[in-house]
Biopython code that builds the backbone (N, CA, C, O; Angstrom):
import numpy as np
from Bio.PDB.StructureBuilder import StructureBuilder

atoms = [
    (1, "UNK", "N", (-20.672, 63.858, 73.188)),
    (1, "UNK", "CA", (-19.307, 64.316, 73.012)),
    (1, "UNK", "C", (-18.699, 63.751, 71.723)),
    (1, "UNK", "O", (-18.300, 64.522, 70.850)),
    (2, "UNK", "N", (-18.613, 62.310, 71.574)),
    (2, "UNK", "CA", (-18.639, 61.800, 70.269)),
    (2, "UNK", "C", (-18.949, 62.676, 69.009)),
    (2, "UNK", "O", (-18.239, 63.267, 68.196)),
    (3, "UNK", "N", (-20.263, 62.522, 69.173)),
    (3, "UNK", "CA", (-20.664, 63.542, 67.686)),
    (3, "UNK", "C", (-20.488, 65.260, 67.139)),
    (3, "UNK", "O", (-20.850, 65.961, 66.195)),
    (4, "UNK", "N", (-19.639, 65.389, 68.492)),
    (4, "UNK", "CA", (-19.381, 67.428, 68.278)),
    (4, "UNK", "C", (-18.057, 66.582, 67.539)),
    (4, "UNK", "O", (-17.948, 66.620, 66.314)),
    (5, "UNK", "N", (-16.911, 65.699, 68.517)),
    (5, "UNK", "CA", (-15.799, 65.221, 67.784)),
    (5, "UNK", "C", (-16.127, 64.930, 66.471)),
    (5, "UNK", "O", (-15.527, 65.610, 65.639)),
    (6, "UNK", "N", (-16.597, 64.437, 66.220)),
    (6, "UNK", "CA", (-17.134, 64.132, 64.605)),
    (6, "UNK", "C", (-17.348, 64.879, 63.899)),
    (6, "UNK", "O", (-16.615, 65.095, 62.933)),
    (7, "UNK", "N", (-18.623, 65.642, 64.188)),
    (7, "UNK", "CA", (-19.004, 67.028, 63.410)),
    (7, "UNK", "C", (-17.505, 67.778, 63.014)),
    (7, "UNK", "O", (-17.023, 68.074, 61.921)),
    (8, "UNK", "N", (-17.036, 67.933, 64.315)),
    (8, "UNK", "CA", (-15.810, 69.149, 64.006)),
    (8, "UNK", "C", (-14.924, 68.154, 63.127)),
    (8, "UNK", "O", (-14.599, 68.823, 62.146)),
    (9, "UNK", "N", (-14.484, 67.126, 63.032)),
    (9, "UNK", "CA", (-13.061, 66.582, 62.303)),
    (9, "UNK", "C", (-14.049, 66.202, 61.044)),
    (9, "UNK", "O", (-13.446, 65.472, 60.257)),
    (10, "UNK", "N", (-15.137, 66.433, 60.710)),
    (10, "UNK", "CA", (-15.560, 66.439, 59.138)),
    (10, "UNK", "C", (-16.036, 67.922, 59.061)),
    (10, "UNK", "O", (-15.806, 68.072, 57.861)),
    (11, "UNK", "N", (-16.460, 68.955, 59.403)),
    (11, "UNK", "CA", (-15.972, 70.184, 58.967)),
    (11, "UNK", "C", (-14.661, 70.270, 58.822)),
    (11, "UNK", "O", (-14.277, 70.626, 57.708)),
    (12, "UNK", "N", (-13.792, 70.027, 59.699)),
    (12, "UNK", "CA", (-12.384, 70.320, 59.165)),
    (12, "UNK", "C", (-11.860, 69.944, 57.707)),
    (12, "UNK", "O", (-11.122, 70.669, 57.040)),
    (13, "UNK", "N", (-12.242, 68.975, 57.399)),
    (13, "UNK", "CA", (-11.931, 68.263, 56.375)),
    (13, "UNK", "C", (-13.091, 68.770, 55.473)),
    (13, "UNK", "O", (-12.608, 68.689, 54.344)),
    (14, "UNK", "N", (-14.095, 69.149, 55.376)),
    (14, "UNK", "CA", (-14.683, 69.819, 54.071)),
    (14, "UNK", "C", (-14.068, 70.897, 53.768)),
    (14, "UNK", "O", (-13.711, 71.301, 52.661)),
    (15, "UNK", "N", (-13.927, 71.463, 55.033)),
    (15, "UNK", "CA", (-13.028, 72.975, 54.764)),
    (15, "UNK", "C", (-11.541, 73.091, 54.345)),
    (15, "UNK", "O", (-11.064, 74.222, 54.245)),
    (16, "UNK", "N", (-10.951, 72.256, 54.152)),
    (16, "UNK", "CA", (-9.784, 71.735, 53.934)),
    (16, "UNK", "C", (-9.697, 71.314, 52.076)),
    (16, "UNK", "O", (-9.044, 71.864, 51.190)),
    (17, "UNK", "N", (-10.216, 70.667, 52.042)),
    (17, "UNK", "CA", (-10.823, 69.383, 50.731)),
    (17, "UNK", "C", (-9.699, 69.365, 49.930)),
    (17, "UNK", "O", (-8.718, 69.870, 50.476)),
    (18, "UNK", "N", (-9.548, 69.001, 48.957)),
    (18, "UNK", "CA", (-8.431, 68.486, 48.132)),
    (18, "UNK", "C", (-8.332, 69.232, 46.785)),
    (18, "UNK", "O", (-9.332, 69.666, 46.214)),
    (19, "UNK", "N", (-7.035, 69.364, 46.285)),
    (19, "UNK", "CA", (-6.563, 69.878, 45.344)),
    (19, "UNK", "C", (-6.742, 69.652, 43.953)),
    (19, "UNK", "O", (-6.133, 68.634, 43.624)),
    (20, "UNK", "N", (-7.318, 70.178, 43.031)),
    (20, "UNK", "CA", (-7.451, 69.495, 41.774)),
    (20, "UNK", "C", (-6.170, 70.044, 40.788)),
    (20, "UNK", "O", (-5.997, 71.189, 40.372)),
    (21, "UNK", "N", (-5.285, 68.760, 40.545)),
    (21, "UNK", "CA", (-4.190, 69.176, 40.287)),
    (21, "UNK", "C", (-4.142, 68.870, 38.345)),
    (21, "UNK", "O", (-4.983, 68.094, 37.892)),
    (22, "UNK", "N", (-3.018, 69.606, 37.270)),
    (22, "UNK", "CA", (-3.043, 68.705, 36.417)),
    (22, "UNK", "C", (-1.333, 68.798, 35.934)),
    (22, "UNK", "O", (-0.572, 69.584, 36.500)),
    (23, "UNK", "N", (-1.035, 68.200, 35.206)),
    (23, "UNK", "CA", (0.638, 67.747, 34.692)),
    (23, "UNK", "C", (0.383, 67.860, 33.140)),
    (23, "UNK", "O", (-0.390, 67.228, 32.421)),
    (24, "UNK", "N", (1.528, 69.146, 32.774)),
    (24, "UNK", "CA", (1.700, 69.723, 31.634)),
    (24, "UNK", "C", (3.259, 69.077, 31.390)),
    (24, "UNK", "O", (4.183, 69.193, 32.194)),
    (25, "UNK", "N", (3.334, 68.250, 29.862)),
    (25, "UNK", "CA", (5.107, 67.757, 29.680)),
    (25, "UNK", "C", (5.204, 68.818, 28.787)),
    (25, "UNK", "O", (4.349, 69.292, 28.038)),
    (26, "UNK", "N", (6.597, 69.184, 29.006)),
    (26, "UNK", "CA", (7.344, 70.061, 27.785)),
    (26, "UNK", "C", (8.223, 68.886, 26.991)),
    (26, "UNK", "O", (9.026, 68.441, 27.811)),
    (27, "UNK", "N", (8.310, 68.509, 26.268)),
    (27, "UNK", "CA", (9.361, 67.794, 25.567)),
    (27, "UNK", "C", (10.380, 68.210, 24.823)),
    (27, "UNK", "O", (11.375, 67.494, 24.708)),
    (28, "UNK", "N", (10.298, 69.378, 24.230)),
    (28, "UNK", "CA", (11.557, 69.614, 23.469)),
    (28, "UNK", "C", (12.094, 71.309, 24.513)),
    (28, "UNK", "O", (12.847, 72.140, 24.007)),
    (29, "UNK", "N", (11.580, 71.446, 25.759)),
    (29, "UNK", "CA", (12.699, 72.120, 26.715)),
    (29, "UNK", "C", (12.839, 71.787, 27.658)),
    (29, "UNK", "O", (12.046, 70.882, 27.916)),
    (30, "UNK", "N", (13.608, 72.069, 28.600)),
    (30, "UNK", "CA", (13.828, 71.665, 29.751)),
    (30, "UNK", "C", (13.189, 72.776, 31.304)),
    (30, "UNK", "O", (13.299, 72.702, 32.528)),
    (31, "UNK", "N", (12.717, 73.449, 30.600)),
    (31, "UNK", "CA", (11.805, 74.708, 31.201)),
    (31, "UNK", "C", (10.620, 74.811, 30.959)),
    (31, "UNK", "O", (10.184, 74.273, 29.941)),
    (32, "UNK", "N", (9.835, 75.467, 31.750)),
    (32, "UNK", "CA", (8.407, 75.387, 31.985)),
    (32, "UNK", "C", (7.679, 76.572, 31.557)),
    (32, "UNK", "O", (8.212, 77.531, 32.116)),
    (33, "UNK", "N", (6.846, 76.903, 30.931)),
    (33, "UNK", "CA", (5.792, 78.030, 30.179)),
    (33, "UNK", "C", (4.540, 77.678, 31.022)),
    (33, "UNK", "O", (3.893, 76.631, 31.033)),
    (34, "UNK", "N", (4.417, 78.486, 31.518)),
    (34, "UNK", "CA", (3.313, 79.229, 32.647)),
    (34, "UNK", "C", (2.376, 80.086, 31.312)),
    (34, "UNK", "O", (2.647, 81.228, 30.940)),
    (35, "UNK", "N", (1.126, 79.133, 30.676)),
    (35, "UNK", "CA", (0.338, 79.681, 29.649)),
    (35, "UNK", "C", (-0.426, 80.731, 30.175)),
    (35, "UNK", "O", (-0.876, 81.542, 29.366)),
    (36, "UNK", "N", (-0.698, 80.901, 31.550)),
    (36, "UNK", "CA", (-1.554, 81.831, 32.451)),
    (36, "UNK", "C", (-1.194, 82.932, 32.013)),
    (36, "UNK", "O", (-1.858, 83.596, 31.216)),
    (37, "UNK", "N", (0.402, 83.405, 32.695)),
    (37, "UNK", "CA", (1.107, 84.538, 33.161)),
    (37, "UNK", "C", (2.516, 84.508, 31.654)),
    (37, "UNK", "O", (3.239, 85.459, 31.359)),
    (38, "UNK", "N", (2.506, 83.450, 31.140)),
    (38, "UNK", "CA", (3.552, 83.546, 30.009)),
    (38, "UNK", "C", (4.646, 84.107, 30.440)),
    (38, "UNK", "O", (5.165, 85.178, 30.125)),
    (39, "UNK", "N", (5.025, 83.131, 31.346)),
    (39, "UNK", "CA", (6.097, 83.173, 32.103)),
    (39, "UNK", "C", (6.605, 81.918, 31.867)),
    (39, "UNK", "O", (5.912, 80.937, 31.597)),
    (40, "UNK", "N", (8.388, 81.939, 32.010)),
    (40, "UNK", "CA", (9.186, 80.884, 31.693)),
    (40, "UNK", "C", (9.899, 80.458, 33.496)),
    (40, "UNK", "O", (10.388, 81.266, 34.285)),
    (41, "UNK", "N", (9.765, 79.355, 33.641)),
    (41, "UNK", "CA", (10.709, 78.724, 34.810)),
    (41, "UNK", "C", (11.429, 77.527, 34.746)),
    (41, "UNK", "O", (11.121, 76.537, 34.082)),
    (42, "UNK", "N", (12.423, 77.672, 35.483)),
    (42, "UNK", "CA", (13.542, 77.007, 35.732)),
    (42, "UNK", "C", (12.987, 75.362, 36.452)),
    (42, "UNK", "O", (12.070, 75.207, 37.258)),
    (43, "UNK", "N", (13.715, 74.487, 35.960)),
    (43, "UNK", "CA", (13.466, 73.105, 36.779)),
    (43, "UNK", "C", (13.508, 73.377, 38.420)),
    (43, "UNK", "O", (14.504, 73.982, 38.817)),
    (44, "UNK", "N", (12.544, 72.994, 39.382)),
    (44, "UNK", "CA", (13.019, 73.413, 40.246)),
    (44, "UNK", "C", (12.569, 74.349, 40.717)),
    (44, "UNK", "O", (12.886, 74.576, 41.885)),
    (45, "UNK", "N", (11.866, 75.063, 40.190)),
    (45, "UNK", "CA", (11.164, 76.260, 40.629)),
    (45, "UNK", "C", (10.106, 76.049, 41.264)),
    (45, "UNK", "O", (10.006, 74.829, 41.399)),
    (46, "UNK", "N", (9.057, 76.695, 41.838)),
    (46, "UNK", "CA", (7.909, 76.846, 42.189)),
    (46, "UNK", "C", (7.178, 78.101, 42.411)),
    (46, "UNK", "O", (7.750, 78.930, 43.120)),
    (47, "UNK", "N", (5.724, 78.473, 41.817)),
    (47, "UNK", "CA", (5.247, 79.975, 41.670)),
    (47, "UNK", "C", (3.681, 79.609, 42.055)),
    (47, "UNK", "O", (3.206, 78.477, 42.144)),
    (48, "UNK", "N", (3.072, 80.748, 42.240)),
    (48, "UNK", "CA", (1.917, 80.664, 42.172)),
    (48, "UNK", "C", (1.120, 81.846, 41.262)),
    (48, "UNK", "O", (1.018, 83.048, 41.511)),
    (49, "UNK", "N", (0.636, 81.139, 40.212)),
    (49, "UNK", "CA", (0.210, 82.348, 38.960)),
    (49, "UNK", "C", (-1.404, 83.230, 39.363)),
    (49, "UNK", "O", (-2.164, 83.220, 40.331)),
    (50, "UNK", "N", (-1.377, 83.840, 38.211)),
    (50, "UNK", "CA", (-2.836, 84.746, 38.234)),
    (50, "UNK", "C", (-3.500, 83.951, 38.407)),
    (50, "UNK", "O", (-4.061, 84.234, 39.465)),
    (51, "UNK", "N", (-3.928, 82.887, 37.989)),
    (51, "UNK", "CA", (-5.626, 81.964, 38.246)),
    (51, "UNK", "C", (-5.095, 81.138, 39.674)),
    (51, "UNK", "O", (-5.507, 79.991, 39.847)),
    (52, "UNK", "N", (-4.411, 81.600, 40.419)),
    (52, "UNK", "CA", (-4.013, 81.036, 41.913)),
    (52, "UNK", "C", (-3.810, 79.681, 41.777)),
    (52, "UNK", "O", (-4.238, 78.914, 42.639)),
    (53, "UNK", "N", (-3.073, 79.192, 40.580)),
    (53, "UNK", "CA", (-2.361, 77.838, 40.706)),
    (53, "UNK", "C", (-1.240, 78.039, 41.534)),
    (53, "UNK", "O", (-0.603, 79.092, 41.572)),
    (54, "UNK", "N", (-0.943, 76.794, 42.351)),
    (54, "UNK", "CA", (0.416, 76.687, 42.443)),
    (54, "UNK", "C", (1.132, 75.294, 41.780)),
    (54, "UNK", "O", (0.795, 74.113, 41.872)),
    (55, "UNK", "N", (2.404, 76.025, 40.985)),
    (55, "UNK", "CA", (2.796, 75.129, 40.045)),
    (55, "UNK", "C", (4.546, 74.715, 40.306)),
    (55, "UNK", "O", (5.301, 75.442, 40.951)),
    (56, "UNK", "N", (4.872, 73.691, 39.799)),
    (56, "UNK", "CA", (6.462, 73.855, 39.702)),
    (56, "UNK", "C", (6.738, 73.080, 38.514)),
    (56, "UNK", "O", (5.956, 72.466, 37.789)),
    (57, "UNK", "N", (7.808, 73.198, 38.455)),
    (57, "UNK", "CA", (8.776, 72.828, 37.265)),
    (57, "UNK", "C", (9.859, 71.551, 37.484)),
    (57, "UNK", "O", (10.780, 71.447, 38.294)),
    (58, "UNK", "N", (9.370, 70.598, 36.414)),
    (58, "UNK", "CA", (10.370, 69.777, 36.766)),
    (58, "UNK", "C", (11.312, 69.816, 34.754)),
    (58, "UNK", "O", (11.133, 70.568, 33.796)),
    (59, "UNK", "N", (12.332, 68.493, 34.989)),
    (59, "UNK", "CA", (12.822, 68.648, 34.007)),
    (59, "UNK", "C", (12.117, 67.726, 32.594)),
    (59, "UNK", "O", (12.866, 67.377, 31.682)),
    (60, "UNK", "N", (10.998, 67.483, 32.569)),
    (60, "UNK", "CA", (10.043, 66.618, 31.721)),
    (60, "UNK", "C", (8.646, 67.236, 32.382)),
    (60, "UNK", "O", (7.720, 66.608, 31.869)),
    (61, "UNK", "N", (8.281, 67.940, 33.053)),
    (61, "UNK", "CA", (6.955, 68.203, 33.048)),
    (61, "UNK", "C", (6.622, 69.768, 34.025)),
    (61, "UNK", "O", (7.410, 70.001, 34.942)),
    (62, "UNK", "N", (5.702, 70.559, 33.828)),
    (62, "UNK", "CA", (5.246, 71.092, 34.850)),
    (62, "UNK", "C", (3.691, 70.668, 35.221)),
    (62, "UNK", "O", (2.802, 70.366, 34.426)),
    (63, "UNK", "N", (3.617, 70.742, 36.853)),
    (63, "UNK", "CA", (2.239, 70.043, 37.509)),
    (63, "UNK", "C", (1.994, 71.504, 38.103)),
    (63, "UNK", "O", (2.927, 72.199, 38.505)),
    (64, "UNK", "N", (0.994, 71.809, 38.118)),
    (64, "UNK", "CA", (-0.361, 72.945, 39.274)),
    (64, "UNK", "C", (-1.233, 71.951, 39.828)),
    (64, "UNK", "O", (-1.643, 70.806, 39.636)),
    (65, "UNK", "N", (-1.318, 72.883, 40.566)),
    (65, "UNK", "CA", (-2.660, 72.382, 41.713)),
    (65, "UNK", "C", (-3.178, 73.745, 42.259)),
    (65, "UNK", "O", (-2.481, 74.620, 42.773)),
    (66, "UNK", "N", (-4.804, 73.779, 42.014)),
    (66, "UNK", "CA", (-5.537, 74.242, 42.300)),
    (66, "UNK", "C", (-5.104, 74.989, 44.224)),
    (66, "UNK", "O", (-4.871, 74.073, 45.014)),
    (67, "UNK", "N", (-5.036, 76.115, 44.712)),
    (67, "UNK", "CA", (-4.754, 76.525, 45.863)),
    (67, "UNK", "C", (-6.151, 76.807, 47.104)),
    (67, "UNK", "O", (-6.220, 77.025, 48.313)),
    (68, "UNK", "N", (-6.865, 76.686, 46.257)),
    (68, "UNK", "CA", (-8.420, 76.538, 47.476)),
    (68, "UNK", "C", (-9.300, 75.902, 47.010)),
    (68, "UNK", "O", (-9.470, 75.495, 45.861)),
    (69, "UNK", "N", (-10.075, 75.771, 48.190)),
    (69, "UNK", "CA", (-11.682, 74.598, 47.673)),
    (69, "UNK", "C", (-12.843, 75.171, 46.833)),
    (69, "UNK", "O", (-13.114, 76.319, 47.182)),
    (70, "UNK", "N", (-13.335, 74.865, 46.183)),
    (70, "UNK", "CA", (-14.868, 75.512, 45.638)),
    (70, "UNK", "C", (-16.060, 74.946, 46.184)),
    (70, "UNK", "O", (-16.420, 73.777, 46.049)),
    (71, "UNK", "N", (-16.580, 75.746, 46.739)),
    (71, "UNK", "CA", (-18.237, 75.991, 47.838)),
    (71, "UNK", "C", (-19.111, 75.077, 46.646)),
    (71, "UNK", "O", (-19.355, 75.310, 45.462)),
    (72, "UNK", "N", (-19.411, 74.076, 47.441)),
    (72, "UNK", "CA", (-20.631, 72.956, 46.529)),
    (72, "UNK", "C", (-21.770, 73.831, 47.378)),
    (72, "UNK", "O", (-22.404, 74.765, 46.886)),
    (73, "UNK", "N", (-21.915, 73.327, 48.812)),
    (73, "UNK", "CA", (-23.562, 73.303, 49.313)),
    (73, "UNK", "C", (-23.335, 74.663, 49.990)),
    (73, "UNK", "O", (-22.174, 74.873, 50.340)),
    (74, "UNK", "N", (-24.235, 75.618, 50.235)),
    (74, "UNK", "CA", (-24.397, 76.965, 50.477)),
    (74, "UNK", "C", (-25.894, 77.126, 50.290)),
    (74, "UNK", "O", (-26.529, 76.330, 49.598)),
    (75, "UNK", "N", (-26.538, 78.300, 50.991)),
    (75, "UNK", "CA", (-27.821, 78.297, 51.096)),
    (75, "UNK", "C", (-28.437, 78.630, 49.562)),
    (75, "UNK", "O", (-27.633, 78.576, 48.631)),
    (76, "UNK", "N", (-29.580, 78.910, 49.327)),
    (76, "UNK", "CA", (-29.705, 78.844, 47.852)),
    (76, "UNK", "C", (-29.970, 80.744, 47.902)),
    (76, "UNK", "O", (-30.133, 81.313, 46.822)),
    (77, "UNK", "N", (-29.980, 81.286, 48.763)),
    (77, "UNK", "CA", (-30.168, 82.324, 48.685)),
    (77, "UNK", "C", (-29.082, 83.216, 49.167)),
    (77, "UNK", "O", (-29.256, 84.302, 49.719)),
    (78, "UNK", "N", (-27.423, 82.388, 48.784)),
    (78, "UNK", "CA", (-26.289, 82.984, 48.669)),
    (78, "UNK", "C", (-25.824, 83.078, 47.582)),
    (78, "UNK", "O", (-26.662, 82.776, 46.731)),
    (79, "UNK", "N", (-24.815, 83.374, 47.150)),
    (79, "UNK", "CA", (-23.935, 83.019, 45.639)),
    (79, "UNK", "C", (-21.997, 83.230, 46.352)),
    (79, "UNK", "O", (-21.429, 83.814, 47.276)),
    (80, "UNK", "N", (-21.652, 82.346, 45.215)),
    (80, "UNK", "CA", (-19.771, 81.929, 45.409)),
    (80, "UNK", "C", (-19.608, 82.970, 44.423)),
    (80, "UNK", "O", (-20.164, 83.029, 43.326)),
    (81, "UNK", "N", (-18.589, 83.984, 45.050)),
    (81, "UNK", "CA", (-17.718, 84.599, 44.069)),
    (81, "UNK", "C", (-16.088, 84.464, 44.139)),
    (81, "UNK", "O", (-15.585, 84.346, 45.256)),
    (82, "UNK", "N", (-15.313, 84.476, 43.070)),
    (82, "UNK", "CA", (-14.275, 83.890, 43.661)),
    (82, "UNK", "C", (-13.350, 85.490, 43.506)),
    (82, "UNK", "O", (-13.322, 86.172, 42.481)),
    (83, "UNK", "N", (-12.527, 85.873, 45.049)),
    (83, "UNK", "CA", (-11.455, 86.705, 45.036)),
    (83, "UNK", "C", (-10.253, 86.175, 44.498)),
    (83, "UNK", "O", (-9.878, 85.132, 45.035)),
    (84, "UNK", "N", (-9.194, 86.851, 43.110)),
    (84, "UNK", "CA", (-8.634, 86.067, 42.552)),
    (84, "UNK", "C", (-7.324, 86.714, 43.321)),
    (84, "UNK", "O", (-6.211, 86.226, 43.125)),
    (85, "UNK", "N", (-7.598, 88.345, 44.607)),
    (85, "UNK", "CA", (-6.710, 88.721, 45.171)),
    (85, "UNK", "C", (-6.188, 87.457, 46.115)),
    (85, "UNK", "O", (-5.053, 86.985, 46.061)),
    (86, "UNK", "N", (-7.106, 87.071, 46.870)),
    (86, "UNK", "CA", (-6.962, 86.033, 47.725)),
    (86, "UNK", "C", (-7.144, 85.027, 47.436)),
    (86, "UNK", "O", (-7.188, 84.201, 48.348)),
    (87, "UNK", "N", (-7.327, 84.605, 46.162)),
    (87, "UNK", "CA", (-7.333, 83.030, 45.840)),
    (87, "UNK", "C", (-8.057, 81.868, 47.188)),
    (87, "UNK", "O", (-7.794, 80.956, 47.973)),
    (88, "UNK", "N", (-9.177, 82.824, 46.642)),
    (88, "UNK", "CA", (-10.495, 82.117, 47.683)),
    (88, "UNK", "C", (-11.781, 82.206, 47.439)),
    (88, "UNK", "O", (-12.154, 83.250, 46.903)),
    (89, "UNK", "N", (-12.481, 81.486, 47.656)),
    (89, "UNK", "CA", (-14.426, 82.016, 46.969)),
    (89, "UNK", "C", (-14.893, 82.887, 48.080)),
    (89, "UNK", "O", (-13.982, 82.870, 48.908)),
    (90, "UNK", "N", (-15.596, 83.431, 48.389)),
    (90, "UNK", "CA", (-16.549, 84.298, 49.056)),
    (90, "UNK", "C", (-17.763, 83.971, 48.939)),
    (90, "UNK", "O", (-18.308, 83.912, 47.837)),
    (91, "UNK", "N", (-18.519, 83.645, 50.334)),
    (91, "UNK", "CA", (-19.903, 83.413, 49.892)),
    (91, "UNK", "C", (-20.934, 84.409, 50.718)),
    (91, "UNK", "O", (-20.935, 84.395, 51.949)),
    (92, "UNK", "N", (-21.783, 85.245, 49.986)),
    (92, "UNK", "CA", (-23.013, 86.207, 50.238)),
    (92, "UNK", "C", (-23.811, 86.473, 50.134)),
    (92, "UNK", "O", (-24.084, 86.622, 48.943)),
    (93, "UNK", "N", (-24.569, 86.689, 50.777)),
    (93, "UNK", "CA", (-25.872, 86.722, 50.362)),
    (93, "UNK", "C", (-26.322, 87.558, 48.953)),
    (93, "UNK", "O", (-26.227, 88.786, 48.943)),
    (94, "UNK", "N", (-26.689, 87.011, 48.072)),
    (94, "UNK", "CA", (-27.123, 87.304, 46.630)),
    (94, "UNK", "C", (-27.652, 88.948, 46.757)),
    (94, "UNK", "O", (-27.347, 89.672, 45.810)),
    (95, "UNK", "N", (-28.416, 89.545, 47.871)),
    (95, "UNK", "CA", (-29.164, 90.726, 47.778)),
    (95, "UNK", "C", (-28.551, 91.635, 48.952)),
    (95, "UNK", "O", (-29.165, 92.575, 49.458)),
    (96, "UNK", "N", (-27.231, 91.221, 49.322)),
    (96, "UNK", "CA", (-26.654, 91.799, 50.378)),
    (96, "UNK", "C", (-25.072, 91.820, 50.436)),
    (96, "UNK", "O", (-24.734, 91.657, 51.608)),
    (97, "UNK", "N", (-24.224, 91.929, 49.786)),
    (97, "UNK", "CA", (-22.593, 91.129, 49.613)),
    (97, "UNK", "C", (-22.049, 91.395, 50.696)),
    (97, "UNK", "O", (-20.838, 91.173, 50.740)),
    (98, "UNK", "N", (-22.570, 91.832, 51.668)),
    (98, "UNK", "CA", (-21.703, 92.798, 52.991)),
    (98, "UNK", "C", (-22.692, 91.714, 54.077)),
    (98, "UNK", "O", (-23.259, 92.345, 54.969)),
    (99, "UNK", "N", (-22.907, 90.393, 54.080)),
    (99, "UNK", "CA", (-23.750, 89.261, 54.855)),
    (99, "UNK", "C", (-23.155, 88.352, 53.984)),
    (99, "UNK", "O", (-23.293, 88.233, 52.766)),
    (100, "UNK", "N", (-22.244, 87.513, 55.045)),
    (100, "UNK", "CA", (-21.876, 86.681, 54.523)),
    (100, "UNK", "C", (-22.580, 85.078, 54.742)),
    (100, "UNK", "O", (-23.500, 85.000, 55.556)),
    (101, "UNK", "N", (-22.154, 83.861, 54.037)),
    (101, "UNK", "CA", (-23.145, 82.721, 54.554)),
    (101, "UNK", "C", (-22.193, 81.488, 54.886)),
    (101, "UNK", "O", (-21.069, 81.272, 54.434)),
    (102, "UNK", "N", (-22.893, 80.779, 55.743)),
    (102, "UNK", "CA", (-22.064, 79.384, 55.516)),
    (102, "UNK", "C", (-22.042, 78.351, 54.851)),
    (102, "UNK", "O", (-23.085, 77.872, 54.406)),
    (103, "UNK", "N", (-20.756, 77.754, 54.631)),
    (103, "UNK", "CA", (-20.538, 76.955, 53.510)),
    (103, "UNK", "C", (-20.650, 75.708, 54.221)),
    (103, "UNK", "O", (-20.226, 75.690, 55.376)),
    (104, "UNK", "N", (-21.078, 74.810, 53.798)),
    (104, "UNK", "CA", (-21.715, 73.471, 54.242)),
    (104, "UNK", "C", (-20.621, 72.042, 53.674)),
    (104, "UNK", "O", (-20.261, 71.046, 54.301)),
    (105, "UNK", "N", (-20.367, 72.417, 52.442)),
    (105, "UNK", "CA", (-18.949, 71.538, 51.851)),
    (105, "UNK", "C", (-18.553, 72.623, 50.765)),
    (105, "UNK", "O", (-19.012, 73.752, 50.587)),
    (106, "UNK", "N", (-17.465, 71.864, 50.029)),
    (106, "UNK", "CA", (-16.486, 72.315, 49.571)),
    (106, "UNK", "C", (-15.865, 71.179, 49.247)),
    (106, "UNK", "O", (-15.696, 70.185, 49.953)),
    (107, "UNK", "N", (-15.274, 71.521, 47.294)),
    (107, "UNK", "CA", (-14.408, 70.693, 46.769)),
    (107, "UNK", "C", (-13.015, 71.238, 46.522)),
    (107, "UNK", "O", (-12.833, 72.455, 46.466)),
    (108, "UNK", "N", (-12.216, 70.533, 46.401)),
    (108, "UNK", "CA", (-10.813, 71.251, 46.030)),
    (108, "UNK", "C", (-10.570, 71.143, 44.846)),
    (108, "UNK", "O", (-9.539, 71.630, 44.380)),
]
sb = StructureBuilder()
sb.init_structure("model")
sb.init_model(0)
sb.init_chain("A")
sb.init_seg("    ")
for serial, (resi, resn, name, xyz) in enumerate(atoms, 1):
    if name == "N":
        sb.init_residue(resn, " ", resi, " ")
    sb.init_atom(name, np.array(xyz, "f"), 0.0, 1.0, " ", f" {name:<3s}", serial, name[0])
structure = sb.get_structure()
């Protein structure tokens, strides 16, 4: 019983995994340029752009963070493609895309 508890609360957490975030300063505005979408925001704001960041705006910096994990271990006879509709990877079988596979870990 122990080790299903286990198993399951570290799948949860691969499937989960963490955000790879980074922090852009503006110094001479007080607004934020979204280089993705070349879009301007307000301090205070928060968006989520074309490459599925989610970002906000402060008044000295804007920070993103990455919105899903990327598939490390997968069988070798799958491949990761990433949907940028759903801001998610997909994993399939390389000679079949309609068979999908399981993902074993995952980074954020």
């Amino acid at each position: 019983m122990k080790l299903i508890l286990c198993l399951t609360l570290l799948l949860l957490a691969v499937e989960r995994g963490e955000s790879s975030c980074f922090r852009k300063l503006h110094p001479n505005t007080p607004n934020c340029k979204d280089d993705v979408d070349g879009t301007w925001h307000e301090p205070g704001e928060s968006w989520i752009n074309a490459d599925c960041l989610e970002c906000s705006c402060s008044v000295e910096s804007m920070r993103c963070c990455t919105t899903y994990g990327t598939p490390t271990v997968y069988p070798d006879d799958c491949i990761a493609v990433f949907d940028r509709e759903n801001c998610q990877y997909r994993i399939h079988k390389k000679n079949d895309p309609s068979v999908e596979c399981r993902v074993y870990a995952s980074v954020g």
